[in-house]
C-alpha positions as CSV (number, residue, x, y, z in Angstrom):
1,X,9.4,-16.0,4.6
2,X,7.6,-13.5,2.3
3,X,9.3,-11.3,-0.2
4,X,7.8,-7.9,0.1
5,X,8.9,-5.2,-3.2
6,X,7.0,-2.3,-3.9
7,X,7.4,0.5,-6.8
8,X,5.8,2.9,-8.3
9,X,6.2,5.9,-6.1
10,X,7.4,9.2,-7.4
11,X,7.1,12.7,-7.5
12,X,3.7,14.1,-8.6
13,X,2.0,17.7,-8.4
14,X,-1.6,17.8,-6.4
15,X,-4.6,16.6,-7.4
16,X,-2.5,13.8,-9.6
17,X,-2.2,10.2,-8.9
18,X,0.3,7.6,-8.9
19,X,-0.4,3.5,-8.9
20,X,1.4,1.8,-5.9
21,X,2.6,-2.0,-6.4
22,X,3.3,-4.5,-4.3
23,X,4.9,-8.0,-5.5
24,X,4.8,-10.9,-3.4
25,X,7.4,-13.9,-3.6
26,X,4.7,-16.4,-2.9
27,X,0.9,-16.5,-3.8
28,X,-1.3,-14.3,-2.0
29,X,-3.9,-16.8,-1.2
30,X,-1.9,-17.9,1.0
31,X,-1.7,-14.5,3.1
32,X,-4.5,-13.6,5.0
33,X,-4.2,-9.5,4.1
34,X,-1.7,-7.3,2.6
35,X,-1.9,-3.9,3.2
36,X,-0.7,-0.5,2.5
37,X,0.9,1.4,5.1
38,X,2.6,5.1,5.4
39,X,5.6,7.4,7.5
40,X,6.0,10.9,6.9
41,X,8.5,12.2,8.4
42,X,8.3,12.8,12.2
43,X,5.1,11.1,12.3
44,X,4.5,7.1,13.8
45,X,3.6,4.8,10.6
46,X,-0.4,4.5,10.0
47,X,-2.6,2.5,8.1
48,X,-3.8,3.6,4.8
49,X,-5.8,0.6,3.2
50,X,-5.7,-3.4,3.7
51,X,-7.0,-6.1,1.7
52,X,-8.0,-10.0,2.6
53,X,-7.5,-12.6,0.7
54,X,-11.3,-13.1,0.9
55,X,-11.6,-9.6,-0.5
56,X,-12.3,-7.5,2.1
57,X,-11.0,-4.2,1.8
58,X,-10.4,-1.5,4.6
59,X,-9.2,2.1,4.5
60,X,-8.4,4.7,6.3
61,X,-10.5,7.4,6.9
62,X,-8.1,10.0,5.1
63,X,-8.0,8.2,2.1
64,X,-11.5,7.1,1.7
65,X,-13.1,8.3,-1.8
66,X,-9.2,8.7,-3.3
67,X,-7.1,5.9,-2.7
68,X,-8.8,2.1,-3.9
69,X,-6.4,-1.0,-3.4
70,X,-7.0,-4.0,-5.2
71,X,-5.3,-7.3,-6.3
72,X,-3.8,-9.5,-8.9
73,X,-4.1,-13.1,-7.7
74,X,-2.0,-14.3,-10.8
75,X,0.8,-11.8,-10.6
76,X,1.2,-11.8,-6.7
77,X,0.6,-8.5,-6.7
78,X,-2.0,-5.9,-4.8
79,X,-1.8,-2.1,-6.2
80,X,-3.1,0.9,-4.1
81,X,-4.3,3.6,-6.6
82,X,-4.0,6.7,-5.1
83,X,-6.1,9.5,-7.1
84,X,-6.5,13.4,-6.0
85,X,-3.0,13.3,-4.1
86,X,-2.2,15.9,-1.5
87,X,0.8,17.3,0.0
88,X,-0.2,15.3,3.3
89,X,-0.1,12.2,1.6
90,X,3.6,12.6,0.9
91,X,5.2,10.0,2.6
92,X,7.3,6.4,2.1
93,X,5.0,3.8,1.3
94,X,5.5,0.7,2.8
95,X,3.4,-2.5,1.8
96,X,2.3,-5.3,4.4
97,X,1.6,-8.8,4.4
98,X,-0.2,-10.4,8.0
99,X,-0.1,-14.0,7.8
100,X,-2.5,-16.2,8.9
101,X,-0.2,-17.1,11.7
102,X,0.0,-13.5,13.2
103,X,3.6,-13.0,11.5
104,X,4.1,-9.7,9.4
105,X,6.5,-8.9,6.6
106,X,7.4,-5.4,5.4
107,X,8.6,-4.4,2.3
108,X,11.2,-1.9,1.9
109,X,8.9,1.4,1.1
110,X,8.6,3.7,-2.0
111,X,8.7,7.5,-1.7
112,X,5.5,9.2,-3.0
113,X,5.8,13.0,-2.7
114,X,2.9,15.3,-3.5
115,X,3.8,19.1,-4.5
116,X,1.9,21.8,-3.7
């Protein structure tokens, strides 16, 4: 079992940014990727960036050139930095972690709503 909590979501005005994290209950070197996902309302849940424990980082193609995710082996933590935030990007936040066994674990999500 993997504890997933994110924070740092919030209420911020276009072109701003905000610094998504996500705390793990056990060390990250033993997860094969974590990842950042979002669901805005009405919409199916889509990928927005992923990370390996090798180091390999992924992104969608939305995001690409705004949003950087990164990692903190110590803390058990991975961040997504999200700069030059849009309305579209407004959505709950929910971070990943795929095990090297195929299982996933979700956290619980964090709002992040971008005003026009």
């Amino acid at each position: 079992q993997v504890q997933l909590v994110e924070s740092g979501g919030g209420l911020v005005q276009a072109g701003g940014s905000l610094r998504l994290s996500c705390a793990a209950s056990r060390t990250i070197f033993s997860i094969y990727a974590m990842g950042w996902y979002r669901q805005a309302p009405g919409k199916q849940r889509e990928l927005v960036a992923t990370v390996t424990s090798g180091g390999s980082t992924k992104y969608a193609d939305s995001v690409k050139g705004r949003f950087t995710i990164s990692r903190d082996n110590p803390k058990n933590t991975v961040y997504l930095q999200m700069n030059s935030l849009k309305p579209e990007d407004t959505a709950v936040y929910y971070c990943n972690a795929h095990m090297y066994t195929g299982v996933d674990y979700w956290g619980q999500g964090t709002q992040v709503t971008v005003s026009s």
